[in-house]
C-alpha positions in Angstrom: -27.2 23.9 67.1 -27.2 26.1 70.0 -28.8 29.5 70.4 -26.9 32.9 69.1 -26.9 34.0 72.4 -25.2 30.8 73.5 -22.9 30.4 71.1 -21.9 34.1 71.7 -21.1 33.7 75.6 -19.2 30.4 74.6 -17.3 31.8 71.6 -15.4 34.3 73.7 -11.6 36.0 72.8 -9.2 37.0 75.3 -6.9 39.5 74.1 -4.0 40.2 76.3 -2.0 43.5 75.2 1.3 44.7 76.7 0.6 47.8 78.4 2.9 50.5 76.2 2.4 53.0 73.1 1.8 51.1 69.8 0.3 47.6 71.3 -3.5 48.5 72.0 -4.7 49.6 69.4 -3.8 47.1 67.4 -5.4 44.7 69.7 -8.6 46.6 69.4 -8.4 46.5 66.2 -8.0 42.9 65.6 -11.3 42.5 68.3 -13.3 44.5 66.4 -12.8 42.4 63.7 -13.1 39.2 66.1 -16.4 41.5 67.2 -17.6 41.5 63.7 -17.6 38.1 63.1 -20.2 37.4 66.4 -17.4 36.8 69.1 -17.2 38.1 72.9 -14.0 39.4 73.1 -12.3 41.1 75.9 -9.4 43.1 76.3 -7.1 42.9 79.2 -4.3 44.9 79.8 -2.1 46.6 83.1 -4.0 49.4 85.5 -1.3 51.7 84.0 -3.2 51.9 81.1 -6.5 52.7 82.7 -5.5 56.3 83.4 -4.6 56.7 79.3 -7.1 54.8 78.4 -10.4 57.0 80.1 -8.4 59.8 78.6 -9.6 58.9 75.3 -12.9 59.7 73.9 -13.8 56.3 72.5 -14.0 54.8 76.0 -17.1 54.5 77.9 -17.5 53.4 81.7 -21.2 51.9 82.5 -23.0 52.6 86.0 -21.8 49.5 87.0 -17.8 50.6 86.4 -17.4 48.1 83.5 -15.4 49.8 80.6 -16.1 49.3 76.6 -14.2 50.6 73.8 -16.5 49.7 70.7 -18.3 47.1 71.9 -15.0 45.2 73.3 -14.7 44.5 77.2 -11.7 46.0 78.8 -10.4 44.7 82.0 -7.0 45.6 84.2 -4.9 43.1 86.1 -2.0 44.7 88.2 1.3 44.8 87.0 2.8 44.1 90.7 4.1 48.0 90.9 3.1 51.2 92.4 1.2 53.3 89.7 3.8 56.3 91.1 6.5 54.2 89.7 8.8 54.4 86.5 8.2 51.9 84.3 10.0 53.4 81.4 13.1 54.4 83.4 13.0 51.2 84.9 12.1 48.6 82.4 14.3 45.8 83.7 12.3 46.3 87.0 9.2 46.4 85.4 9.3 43.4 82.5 10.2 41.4 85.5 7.8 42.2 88.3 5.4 42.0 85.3 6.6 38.5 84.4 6.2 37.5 88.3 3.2 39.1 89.6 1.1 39.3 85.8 0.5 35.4 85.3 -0.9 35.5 88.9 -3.8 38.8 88.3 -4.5 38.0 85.2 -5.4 34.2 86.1 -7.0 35.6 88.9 -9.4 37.8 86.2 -9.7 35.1 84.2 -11.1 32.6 86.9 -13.3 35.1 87.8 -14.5 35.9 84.8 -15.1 31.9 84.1 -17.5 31.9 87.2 -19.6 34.6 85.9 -20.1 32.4 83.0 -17.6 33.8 80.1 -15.5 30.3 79.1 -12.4 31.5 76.6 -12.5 29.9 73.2 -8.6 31.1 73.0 -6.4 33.3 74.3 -4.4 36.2 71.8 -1.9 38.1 72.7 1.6 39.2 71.7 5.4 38.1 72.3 5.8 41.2 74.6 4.3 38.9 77.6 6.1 35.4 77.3 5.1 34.3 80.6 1.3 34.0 79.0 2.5 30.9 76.4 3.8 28.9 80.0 
């Protein structure tokens, strides 16, 4: 049987949230209870959100830029639009610049994150971002 520690960098959650009002926190909440139970999990979600998100008082930032909100790994993949643009007004635009340009950052963070060392055990996330079950 292998180590905690071990068993704690191999036994690691991706969460994926969609990046508007009423889908992360209920994310977080389900990887705090993923956290409870001696999983790695990480949350990844749009840049957009970064800007609410160190608004908040539960978020903290570390020297070296990574961000945690109780315990749980945040990253940000880019959406494929200008953080100037709409994406309420233009939702059409955004769900599908999202649907082209997401698959492509987030794999991107994901392989990176793989050759630091954290392998997923499974992947979460919600039916706001189809283009994740492909």
């Amino acid at each position: 049987m292998a180590p905690v520690e071990d068993a704690a960098e191999e036994d690691h959650v991706l969460l994926v949230a969609f990046s508007a009002q009423g889908h992360i926190n209920p994310m977080l909440r389900l990887g705090k209870r993923l956290l409870s139970k001696g999983l790695h999990v990480t949350l990844a979600t749009t840049e957009i959100t970064r800007e609410r998100m160190l608004k908040s008082s539960t978020i903290s930032v570390t020297e070296a830029g990574s961000t945690t909100v109780s315990g749980i790994d945040v990253v940000f993949f880019s959406d494929g639009m200008s953080p100037d643009d709409d994406r309420v007004a233009n939702l059409d635009l955004y769900m599908e610049t999202l649907g082209k340009f997401g698959p492509i950052n987030l794999l991107a963070l994901i392989t990176e994150r793989y050759r630091v060392g954290k392998k997923l055990l499974c992947l979460i996330t919600n039916p706001f971002l189809p283009w994740l079950a492909d």
